[in-house]
N, C-alpha and C positions, 0 to 999 in steps of 0.2 A: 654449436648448431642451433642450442635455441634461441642464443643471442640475435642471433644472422634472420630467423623466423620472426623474432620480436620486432626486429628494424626493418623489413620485409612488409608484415603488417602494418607498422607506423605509418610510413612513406606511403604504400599504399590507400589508407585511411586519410591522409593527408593529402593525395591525388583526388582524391573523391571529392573532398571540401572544397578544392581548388577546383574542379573543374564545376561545378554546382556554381559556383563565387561569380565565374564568368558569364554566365548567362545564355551560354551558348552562343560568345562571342567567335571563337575559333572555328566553329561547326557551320556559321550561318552562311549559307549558300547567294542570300540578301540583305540589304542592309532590315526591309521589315523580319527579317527571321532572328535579331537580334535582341536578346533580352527573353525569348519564348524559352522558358524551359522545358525541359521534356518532362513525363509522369515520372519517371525516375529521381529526377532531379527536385520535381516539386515535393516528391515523399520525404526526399531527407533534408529538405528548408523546411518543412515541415514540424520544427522545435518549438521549444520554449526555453525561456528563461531561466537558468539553475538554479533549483528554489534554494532558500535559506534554511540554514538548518535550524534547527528548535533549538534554543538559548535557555537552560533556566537561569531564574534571578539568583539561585544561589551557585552558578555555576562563575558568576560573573565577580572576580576579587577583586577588580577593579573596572570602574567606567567613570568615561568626564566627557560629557557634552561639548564638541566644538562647534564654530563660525567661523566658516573661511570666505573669501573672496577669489574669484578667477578672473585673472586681467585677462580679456582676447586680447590683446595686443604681444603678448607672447608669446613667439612662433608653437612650441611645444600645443596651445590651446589653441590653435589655429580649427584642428578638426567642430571642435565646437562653435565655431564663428561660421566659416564658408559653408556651402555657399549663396551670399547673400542675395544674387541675382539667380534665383529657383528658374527661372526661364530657361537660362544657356544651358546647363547642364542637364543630364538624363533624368528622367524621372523617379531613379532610385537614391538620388543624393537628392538631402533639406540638409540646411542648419538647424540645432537641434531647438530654436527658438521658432522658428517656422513647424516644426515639429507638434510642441506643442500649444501653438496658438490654432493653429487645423484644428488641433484634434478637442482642443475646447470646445472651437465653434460648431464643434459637429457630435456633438456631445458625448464623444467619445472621454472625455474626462469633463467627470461630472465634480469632481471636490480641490475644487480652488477658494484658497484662505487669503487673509489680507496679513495676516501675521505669521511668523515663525515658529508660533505653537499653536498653531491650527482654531484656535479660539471662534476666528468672524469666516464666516465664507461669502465667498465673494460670487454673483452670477457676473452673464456676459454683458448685462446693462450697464453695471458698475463700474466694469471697465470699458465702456467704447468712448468716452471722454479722453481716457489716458491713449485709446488705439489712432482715433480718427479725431482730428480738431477741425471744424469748420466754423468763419467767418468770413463778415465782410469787410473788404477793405475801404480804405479810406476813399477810394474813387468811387465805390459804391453808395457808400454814405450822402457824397455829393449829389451823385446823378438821385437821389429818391429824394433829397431837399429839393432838387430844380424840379423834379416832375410828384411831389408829392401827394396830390392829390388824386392823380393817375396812378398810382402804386399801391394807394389806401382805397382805392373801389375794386382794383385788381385790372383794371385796361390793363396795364402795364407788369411785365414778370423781370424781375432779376434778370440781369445778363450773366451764367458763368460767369466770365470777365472777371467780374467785380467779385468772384468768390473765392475766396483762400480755403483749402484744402488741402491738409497735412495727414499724411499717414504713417503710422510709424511701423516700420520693417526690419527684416533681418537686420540690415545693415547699421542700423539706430542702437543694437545693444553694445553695451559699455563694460560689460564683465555678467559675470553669475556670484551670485551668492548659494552657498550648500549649507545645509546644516548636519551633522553626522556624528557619532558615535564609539568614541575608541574603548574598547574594554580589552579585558585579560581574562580568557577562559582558563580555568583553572581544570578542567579535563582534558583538555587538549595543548596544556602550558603554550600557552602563543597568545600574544595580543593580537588582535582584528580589527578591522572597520566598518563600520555599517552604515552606510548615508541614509537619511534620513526625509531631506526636503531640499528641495532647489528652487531659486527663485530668479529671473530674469533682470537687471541692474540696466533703466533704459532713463535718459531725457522725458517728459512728457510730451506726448506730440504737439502741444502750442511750440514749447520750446526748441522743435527741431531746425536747426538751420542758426541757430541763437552763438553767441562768443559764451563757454562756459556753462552751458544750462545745468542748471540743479538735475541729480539723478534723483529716480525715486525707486522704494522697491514694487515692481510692477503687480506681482501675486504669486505666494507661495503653492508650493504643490507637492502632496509625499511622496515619494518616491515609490517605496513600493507598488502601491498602486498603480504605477504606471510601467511598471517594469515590460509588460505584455506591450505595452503602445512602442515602447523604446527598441524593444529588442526586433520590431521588424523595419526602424530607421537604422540607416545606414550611413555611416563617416566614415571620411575617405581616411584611408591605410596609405600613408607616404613608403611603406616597407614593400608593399605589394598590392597592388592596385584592382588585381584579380582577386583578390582575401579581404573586402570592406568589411571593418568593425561595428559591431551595432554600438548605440548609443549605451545603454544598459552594459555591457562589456566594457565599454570605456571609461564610463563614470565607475562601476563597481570594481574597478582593476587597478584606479585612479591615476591614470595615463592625463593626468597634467597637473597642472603646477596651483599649487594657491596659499597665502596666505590667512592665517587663521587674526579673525577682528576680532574674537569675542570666545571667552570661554564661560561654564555655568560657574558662578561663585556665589559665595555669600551676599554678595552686594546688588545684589537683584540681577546679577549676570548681565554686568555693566561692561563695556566694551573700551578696552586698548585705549581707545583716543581720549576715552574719558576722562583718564588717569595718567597718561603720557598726551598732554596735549602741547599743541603745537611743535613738536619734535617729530618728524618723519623717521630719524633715522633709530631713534626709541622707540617707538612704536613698534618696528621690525625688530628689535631686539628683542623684546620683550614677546613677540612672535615665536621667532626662535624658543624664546625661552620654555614657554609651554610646552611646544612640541618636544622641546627633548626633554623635559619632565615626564611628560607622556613616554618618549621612548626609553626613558633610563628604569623605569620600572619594569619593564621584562628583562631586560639584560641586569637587573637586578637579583632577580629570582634565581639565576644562575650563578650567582656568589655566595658563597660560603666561608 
């Protein structure tokens, strides 16, 4: 009987989430009464973020700093990618890099780094080189030679025309880099994960449109600190479409796929390529290899 009361409960609690999820797609009598939550429904969206628990350093028997990479070209990482045209779709789906390029420019995240250990910060001047490239083209050049001296008194203004303008968008990103943390509590015997910092992996916008352009890394940002920004974007759920996952749930759950480039070592925590070079298919082994170093130590602990 209490079984049948516990699954009763669940299902129930699990109606609520779902029908919250929907937005009042089912109820709406018009297409404007779509997305209007009710007071009810805005109470219990009404959350936050499950905080972390408190970690001491001596509780920690083991930790090792990793670097991984996330290709978007991986269906599985798809949710992090789409969707790149913010227009078409509702106004409760971004990609998670429109996400947080908004919320810098609006200064809603205020500590952006140029590096992986937080060292240099970075403002929004810094980076509008790498966001928006403008120049003139070479037809422009021409026409200000023929009318030169009409351009240097100011008669004469630029045409458009002759102005190249490159902006670089969702669709410009080429993967994510994370940085994150695997230990082994020793109160709670179970290894964990803890992300740490993500960084955006894009072209420079001169280079958009280019055969090959060089990536660069765009600007680091911690994580946690943004935990509150993340967890009220939303990525879409290919399982249920009614039930969207926040960004924050998805990255801390690690619902995709990545390759680790770089671990902490002796060596100034010098990266994969540096020491397997020229070999792709070493490289990933030597991937592998870490991580299941990383994994063989808990399942260690239980041999005797």
């Amino acid at each position: 009987m209490k079984i049948k009361n516990l699954l009763f409960v669940a299902f129930a609690f699990a109606g609520i989430l779902s029908v919250s999820a929907q937005s009042n797609l089912l109820n709406a009598k018009t297409p404007d009464e779509i997305g209007k939550k009710t007071p009810a429904q805005m109470i219990s969206d009404n959350d936050k973020p499950l905080p972390y628990g408190y970690v001491h350093d001596r509780d920690v028997l083991m930790g090792k700093t990793i670097w991984e990479i996330i290709d978007i070209d991986e269906r599985i990482n798809f949710p992090l990618y789409y969707p790149i045209d913010t227009a078409f779709v509702g106004k409760d789906r971004r990609s998670l890099f429109d996400v947080l390029v908004k919320n810098i420019k609006n200064g809603k995240i205020t500590e952006v780094y140029a590096d992986d250990y937080f060292n240099t910060k970075r403002a929004m001047k810094d980076m509008e080189s790498s966001f928006v490239y403008i120049d003139t083209i070479q037809a422009g050049f021409d026409e200000i030679n023929n009318y030169y001296d009409d351009y240097k008194s100011g008669k004469k203004v630029l045409d458009p025309q002759f102005i190249n303008k490159q902006d670089l968008t969702a669709q410009d990103i080429s993967g994510w880099k994370i940085k994150g943390f695997w230990y082994f509590d020793k109160r709670q015997s179970e290894l964990k994960y803890r992300l740490l910092a993500l960084c955006p992996v894009t072209p420079e916008a001169r280079d958009i449109g280019k055969d090959n352009p060089d990536v660069i890394d765009l600007f680091w940002v911690y994580f946690p600190a943004i935990r509150d920004i993340l967890h009220e974007a939303k990525a879409f759920n290919d399982k249920n479409s009614a039930m969207p996952i926040t960004f924050d749930h998805l990255l801390n759950s690690r619902r995709f796929n990545a390759v680790i480039y770089k671990e902490e070592n002796v060596y100034g925590d010098r990266e994969v390529q540096q020491y397997m070079k020229d070999n792709a298919q070493m490289q990933l082994l030597e991937s592998e290899r870490i991580k299941e170093k990383i994994r063989s130590f808990e399942s260690d602990m239980w041999n005797y």
